[in-house]
BASE-496277 format. One record per residue (C-alpha): residue number from 1; x negated, y negated, z. Coordinates in steps of 0.001 Angstrom, whole numbers, plus 500000, padded with zeros to 6 digits. Last residue first. Layout:
% residues N
seq,X,Y,Z
NUM,X,Y,Z
...
% end
This chain:
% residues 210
seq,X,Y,Z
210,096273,175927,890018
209,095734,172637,888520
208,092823,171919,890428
207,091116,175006,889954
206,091494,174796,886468
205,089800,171332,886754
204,086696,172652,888764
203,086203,175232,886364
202,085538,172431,883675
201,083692,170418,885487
200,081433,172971,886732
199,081202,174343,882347
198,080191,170380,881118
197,077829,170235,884033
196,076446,173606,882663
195,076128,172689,879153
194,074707,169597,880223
193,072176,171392,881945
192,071103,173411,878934
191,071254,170941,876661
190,069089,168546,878977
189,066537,171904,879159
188,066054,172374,875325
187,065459,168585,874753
186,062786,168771,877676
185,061163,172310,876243
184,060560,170738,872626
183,063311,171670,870344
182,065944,168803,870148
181,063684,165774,869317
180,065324,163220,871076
179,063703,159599,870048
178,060992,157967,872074
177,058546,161197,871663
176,057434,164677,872005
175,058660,165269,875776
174,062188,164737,874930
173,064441,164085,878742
172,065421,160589,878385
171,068243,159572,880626
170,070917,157192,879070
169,073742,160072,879027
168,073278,159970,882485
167,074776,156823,883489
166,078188,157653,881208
165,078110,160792,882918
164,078990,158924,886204
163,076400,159891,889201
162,077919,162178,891753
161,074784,162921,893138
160,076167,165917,894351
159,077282,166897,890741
158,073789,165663,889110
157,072055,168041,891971
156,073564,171044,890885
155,073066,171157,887531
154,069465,170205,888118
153,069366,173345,890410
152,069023,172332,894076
151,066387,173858,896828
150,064029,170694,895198
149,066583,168189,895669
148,065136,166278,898485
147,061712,166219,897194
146,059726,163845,899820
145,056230,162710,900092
144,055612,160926,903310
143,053390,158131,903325
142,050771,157037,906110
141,049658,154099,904877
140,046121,154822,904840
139,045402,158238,904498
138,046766,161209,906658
137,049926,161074,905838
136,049075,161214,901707
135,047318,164716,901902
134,049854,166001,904275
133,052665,165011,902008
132,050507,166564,899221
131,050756,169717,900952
130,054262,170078,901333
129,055094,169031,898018
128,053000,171994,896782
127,054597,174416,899237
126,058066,173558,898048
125,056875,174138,894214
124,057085,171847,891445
123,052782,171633,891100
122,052844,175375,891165
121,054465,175006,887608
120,057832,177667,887299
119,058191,176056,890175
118,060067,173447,888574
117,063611,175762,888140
116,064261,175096,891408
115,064628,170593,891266
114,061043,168276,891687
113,062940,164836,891653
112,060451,162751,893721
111,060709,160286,896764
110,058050,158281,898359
109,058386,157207,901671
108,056588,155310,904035
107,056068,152099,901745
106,054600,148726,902402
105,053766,147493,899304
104,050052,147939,898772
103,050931,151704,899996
102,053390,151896,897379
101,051154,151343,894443
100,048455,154218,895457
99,051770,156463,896204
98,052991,156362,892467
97,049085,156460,891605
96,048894,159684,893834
95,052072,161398,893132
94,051718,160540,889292
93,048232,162151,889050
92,049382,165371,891532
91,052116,165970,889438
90,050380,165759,885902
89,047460,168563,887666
88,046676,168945,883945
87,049337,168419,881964
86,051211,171455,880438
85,054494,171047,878104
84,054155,174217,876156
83,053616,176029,879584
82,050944,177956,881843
81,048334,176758,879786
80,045529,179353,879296
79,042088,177823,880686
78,039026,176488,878866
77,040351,174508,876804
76,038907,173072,873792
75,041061,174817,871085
74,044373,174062,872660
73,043566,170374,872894
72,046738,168813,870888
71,046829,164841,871320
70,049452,162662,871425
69,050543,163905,874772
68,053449,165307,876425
67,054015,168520,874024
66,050632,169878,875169
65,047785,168470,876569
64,046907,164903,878526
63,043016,164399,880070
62,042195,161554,877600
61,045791,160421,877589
60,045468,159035,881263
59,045668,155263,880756
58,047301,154306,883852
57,050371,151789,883476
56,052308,151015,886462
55,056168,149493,885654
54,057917,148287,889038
53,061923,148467,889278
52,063898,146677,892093
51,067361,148311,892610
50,070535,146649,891488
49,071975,149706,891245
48,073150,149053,887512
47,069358,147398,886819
46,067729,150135,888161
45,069492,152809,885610
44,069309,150754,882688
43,065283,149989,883302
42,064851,153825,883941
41,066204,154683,880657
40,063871,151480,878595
39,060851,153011,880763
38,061532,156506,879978
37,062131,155677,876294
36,058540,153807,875972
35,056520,155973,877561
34,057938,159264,875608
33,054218,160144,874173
32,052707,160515,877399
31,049704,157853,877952
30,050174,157467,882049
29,053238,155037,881606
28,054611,155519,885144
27,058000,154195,886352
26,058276,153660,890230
25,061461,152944,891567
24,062080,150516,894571
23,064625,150453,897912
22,065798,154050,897117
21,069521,154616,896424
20,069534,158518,897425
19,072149,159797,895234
18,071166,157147,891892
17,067863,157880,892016
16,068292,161688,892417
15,070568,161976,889290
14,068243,159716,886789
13,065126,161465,888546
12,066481,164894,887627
11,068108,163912,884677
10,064559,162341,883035
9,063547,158422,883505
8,060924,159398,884963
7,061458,157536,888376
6,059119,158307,890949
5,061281,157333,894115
4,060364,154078,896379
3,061638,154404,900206
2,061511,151019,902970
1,062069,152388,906361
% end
């Protein structure tokens, strides 16, 4: 059964691409300012699996908010956003054009690297993935949506992945642009997950040399 993940280009997708070894990788240029990085991070991560790697563009920036887009909207909204980094239904957009691409391909499965701490978006939530699975098995195709690692912590997914941290260093995680940043909420969470990698690896050593 051929499987194609939604590859960001982030840690989560970095560490899920690389545990599940899908056949394909989707990379999605939907207008967000970071484009460019993700698709140069993904391109390094396909190309040591030897996994085929398929660029979609889909001019979305019109509808983009927050630290992800080019364009501030705060004043025209007519709802609160729930984060700094808040896209308008940004899940449901990249599930569907991901999915819109694999069914032209053959695909049943579609893989995506929702982890715990995305629920603080209903869009990164277990019932949410449900759902859209529905949605997508009952259309053409038939495709299952899966998030294997969405009971798992993003520190806790790169160790069962067991991806090498020279790998993951090339993930891009800034949400304001093709260079890190180091304040917007993406730069803030790949410090935070490094720092605990960097604190499993290091109990795991003193409990080897006990």
């Amino acid at each position: 059964m051929k499987t194609a993940i939604l590859l960001s280009g982030g840690l989560d997708s970095f560490a899920l691409c690389y545990w599940t070894r899908p056949d394909i990788a989707f990379t999605i240029n939907y207008g967000q300012r970071a484009a460019d990085a993700e698709i140069e991070a993904a391109k390094v991560l396909t190309k040591k699996l030897s996994i085929r790697h398929e660029i979609i563009r889909a001019e979305c920036s019109q509808i983009g908010f927050g630290q992800l887009s080019f364009v501030s909207r705060r004043s025209k909204l007519a709802v609160r956003p729930p984060t700094p980094e808040w896209w308008p239904f940004r899940n449901q957009l990249l599930i569907t054009v991901g999915a819109a691409k694999a069914v032209t391909m053959g695909i049943k499965q579609l893989l995506i690297g929702s982890v715990n701490t995305d629920s603080r978006h209903l869009d990164g939530t277990p019932r949410f993935v449900k759902l859209m699975s529905a949605v997508l098995l009952l259309q053409e195709g038939s495709i299952r949506l899966l998030a294997p690692a969405i009971r798992l912590s993003s520190s806790n997914l790169i160790q069962k992945s067991g991806i090498p941290v020279e790998l993951l260093g090339w993930a891009h995680s800034c949400h304001r642009g093709n260079y890190s940043c180091g304040i917007c909420s993406g730069c803030v969470k790949n410090q935070q997950v490094w720092n605990e990698v960097a604190l499993e690896k290091d109990k795991y050593s003193k409990r080897r040399l006990k």
